[in-house]
C-alpha positions, 0 to 999 in steps of 0.5 A: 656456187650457192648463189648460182643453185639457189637462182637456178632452183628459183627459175625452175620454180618459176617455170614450174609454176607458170606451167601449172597456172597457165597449161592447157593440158588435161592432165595438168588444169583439174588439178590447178582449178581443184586447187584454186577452189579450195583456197577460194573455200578456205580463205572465203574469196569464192564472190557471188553475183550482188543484186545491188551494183549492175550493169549491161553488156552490149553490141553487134556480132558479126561474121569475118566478112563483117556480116551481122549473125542474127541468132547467136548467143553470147554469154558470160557467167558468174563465179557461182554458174549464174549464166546471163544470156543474150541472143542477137536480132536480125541485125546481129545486136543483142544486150545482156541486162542486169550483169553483176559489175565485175570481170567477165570472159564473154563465150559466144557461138552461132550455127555455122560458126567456131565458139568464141572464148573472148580472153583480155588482160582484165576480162570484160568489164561492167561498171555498175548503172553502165551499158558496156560496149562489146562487138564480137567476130565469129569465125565461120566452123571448119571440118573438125581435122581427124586422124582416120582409123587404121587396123580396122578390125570387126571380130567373128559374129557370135550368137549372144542372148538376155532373159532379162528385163527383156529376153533378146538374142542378137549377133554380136561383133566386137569392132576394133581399130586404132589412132596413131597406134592408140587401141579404141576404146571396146566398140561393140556392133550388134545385128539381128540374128535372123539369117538376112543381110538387108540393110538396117537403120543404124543406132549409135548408141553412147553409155555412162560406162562400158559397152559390155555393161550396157547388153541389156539394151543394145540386144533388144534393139538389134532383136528390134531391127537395128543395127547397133553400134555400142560404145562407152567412153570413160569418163574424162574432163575432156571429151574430145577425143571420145567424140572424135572417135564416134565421128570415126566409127560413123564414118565406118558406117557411112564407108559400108564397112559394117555389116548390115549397117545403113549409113544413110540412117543414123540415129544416136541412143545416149544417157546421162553423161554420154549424152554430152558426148551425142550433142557435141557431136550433133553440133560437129556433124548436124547433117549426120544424125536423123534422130537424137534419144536422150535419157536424163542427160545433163544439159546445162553445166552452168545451171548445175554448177548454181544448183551446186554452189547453192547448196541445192544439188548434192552430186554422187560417185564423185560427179561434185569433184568434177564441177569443181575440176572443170573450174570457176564458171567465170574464169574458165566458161568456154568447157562448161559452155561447150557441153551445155547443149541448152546454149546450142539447140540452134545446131540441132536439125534433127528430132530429139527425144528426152525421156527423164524421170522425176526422181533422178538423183543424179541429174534433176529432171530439170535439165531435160525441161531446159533444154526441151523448152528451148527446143519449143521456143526454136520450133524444134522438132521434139518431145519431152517425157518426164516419168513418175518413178524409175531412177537415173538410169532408167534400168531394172533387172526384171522386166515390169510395165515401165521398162516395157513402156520405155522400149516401145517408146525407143523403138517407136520414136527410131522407127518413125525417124529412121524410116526409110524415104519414100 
């Protein structure tokens, strides 16, 4: 009997453990790459990139009816986040010189096309002083498959008003629904309160935090002529979901379910972390959005997760547990490369505006000039400000110079984008 409890215990183990070592559930894999990192920590196995012993990783991508993609991007990254990069000519060949010998799990990607997570049994291997042969297929992008909103609620307008940092007055709703009996999370919709019921440009407008939190920029813009959709996702490792339900709130707008709201002419307001949110959703829908302003976003997970390995980027509110949360780079590339807009400036068919300030001390400026100087390397319509001053989240509480500047610059940039056609 003893015997038989002990091999049933065994197995349970067993399972328990395949489960937490191999699950791909959010719940479940913040927790075994936490793990791992610190063991790795203590025991001193975290390896990374030599600069003797090098290799190269080579070959062709093509799309399933075997056709070369010229323009795709293949990457594969060290453990510590240093990202070697190729991108493919017209004949869909590209090289990635000067890789560290070792194990790899190649990501890969093209307008037009799912990303590709290449997992093998050993990983992809380069040998040092050899040029390793690697083809790769993508599969053409389908229509992310959404559950539509139900309930679909929008609350009584009522007249909400800000003194500071600029005095703004704007009729405010609160927009409501729910998926597969999930509540969204609080969606705000503000309008001008000027008595009108001409159609506006629409702004979704993505925050690092609660919707309610965010009035101080939501009302000026709705006083500005807008019509503003306001969300705030919580943070989470995965976004998915969050992204899934600003395609529904969008699509809202296009069905003229909101008041006021133009769904012919959206464009997306994000700053710091939501601005994962806006470009992964550039990337699902890049024919919605007319215009993109970005404030201190991250754009480059790879690039801060070397910064952070390095000892040169000391992240606060805890942002440091979730690099270390997201995984190894070289084991688990496909989330960092997902939400590394950088690696998908392709998809990008509309202007961006990034404005970042030199003095964020949370997501160096950096990050901005990354993404902006491969915008300039495409020919994408962009701009790129970088201000002296200010902190990450570009906010004061009394109105000065700055803030001024800031919104005029908002407001210009919309209202050019978003004009309407002649």
């Amino acid at each position: 009997m003893l015997r038989r409890s002990a091999i049933g215990l065994g197995m349970m183990l067993l399972l328990a453990g395949t489960l937490f070592f191999t699950s791909t559930s959010p719940r479940i894999w913040p927790y075994r790459n936490t793990l791992q990192y610190l063991l790795r920590k203590q025991f001193g196995t975290v390896q990374l990139p030599s600069d003797a012993a090098r290799g190269s990783l080579q070959g062709v991508v093509r799309s399933t009816w075997g056709r070369p993609i010229a323009g795709a991007t293949v990457l594969v990254s060290g453990p510590d986040g240093t990202a070697f990069v190729g991108e493919t000519d017209a004949a869909g060949r590209y090289q990635i010189p000067n890789v560290p010998a070792g194990s790899y799990i190649p990501v890969a990607g093209a307008p037009g096309f799912a990303d590709l997570t290449l997992r093998t049994w050993l990983g992809v291997q380069i040998a040092s002083g050899r040029a390793t042969a690697l083809d790769l297929t993508l599969q053409p992008r389908s229509p992310t498959p959404l559950v539509a909103a139900a309930d679909v609620r929008l609350s009584s307008p009522q007249t909400w008003s800000i003194q500071q940092p600029l005095p703004a007055q704007a009729v405010r709703r609160e927009l409501s629904f729910t998926v597969n009996g999930r509540p969204n999370q609080t969606t705000l919709f503000y309008t001008p309160n000027d008595g009108q019921t001409t159609m506006l440009p629409t702004l979704l407008a993505v925050y690092p935090g609660p919707a309610d939190q965010w009035e101080s920029v939501s009302l000026p813009l709705a006083q500005a002529g807008y019509a503003v959709i306001a969300v705030g996702p919580a943070y989470a490792l995965d976004l998915e979901a969050d992204v899934d339900d600003l395609q529904r709130v969008v699509a809202l707008a296009k069905a003229g379910k909101l008041p006021r709201a133009d769904g012919s002419r959206i464009g997306a307001l994000a700053g710091s972390y939501s601005g994962l949110h806006v470009m992964r959703f550039a990337v699902r829908e890049p024919d919605t959005l007319r215009a993109v302003l970005l404030l201190g976003p991250p754009t480059d997970m790879f690039e801060l997760r070397r910064q952070f390995e390095a000892g040169t980027l000391f992240p606060p509110f805890g942002l440091d547990q979730a690099l270390i949360a997201l995984g190894l780079p070289h084991q688990e590339p496909e989330r960092y490369w997902r939400y590394s807009s950088r690696y998908h400036a392709r998809d990008m068919r509309m202007p961006v505006m990034l404005i970042h300030s030199k003095q964020d001390e949370v997501v160096p400026f950096t990050q901005s000039q990354l993404l902006a100087d491969e915008f300039k390397r495409l020919g994408k319509p962009h701009e790129l400000h970088i201000l002296e001053g200010m902190g990450h989240y570009l906010l004061a509480t009394e109105r000065t110079p700055a803030i001024d500047d800031l919104f005029r610059t908002t407001v210009e940039f919309f209202d050019q984008q978003l004009a309407p056609a002649p």
